[in-house]
C-alpha positions as CSV (number, residue, x, y, z in Angstrom):
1,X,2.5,19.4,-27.3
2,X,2.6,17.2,-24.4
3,X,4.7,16.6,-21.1
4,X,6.3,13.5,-23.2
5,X,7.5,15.9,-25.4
6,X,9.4,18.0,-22.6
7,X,10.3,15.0,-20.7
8,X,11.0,11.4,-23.1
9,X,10.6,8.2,-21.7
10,X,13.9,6.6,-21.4
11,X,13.9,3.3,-24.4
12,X,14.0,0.7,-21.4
13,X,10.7,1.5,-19.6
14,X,9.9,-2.3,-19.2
15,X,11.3,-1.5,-15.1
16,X,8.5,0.8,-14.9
17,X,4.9,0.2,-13.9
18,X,1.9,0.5,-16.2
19,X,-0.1,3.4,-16.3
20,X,-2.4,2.7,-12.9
21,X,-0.8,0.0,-11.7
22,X,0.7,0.8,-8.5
23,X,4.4,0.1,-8.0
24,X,4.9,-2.7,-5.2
25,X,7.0,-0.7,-2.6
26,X,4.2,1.5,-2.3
27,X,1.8,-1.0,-2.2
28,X,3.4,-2.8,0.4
29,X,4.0,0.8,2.6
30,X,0.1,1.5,2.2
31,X,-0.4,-1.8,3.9
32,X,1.7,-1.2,6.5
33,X,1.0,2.1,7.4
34,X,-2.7,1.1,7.4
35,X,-2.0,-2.0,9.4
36,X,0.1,0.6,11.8
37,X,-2.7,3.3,12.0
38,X,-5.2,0.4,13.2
39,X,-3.0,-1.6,16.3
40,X,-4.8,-0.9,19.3
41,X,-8.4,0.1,18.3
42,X,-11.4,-1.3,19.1
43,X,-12.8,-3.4,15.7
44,X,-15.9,-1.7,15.2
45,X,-14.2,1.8,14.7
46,X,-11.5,0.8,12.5
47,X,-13.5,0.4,9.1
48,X,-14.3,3.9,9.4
49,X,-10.7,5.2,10.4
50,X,-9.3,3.2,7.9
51,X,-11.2,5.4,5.6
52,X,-10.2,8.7,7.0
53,X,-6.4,8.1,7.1
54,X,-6.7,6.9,3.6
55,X,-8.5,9.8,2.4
56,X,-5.8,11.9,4.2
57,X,-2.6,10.1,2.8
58,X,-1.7,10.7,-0.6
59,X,0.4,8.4,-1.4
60,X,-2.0,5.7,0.0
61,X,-4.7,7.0,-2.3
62,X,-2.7,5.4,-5.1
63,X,-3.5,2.2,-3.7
64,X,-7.7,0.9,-3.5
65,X,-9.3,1.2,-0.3
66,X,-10.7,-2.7,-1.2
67,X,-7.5,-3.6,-1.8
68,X,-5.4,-2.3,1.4
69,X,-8.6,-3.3,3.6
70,X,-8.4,-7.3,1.5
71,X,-4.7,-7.3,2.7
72,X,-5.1,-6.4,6.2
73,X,-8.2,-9.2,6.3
74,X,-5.5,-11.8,5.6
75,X,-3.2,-10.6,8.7
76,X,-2.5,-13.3,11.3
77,X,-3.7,-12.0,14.6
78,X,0.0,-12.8,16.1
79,X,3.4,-12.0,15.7
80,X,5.5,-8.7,14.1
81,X,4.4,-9.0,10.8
82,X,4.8,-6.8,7.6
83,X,3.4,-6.7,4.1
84,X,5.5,-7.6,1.5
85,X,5.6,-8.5,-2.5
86,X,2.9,-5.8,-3.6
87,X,-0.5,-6.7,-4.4
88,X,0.2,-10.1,-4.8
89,X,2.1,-10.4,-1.4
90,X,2.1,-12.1,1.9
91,X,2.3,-11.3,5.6
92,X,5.8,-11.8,6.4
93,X,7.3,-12.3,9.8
94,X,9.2,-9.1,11.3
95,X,9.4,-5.6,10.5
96,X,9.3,-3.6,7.4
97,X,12.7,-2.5,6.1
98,X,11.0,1.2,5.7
99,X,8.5,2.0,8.2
């Protein structure tokens, strides 16, 4: 037996993600969060610390390390900004709807 077994998938799953892929909201918080954990310190530390709060942060593990650090790459160096339409997203001016 497995978990399927105890617990169907519903007939519609086409609203849920793919096995592995990460669903967008939580892309977008990893972003954030990481881009939040960073403000304020020096550049040559932040490679490193990026690395510890993402090995820390469970849900954050979900997302690749490449991936959050290829997103905050693309950050302006201006403005409130957030990260927003997943892994295919964009800098976006203002704050995140959920911190």
């Amino acid at each position: 037996m497995t978990l399927s077994d105890f617990f169907p998938l519903p007939a519609d799953t086409a609203h849920l993600p793919e096995q592995g892929q990460v669903p967008p909201a939580v892309f977008d918080l990893a972003v954030n969060r990481a881009a939040n954990t960073l403000r304020g310190l020096p550049h040559a530390g932040q490679q490193a610390e990026l690395a510890r709060w993402h090995a820390r942060t469970r849900f954050a593990r979900r997302v690749p390390l490449s991936e959050v650090w290829r997103c905050l790459a693309l950050r302006p160096s201006t403005g409130v900004l957030h990260w927003e339409g997943g892994p295919q997203g964009q800098w976006v001016a203002g704050k995140a709807a959920f911190p």
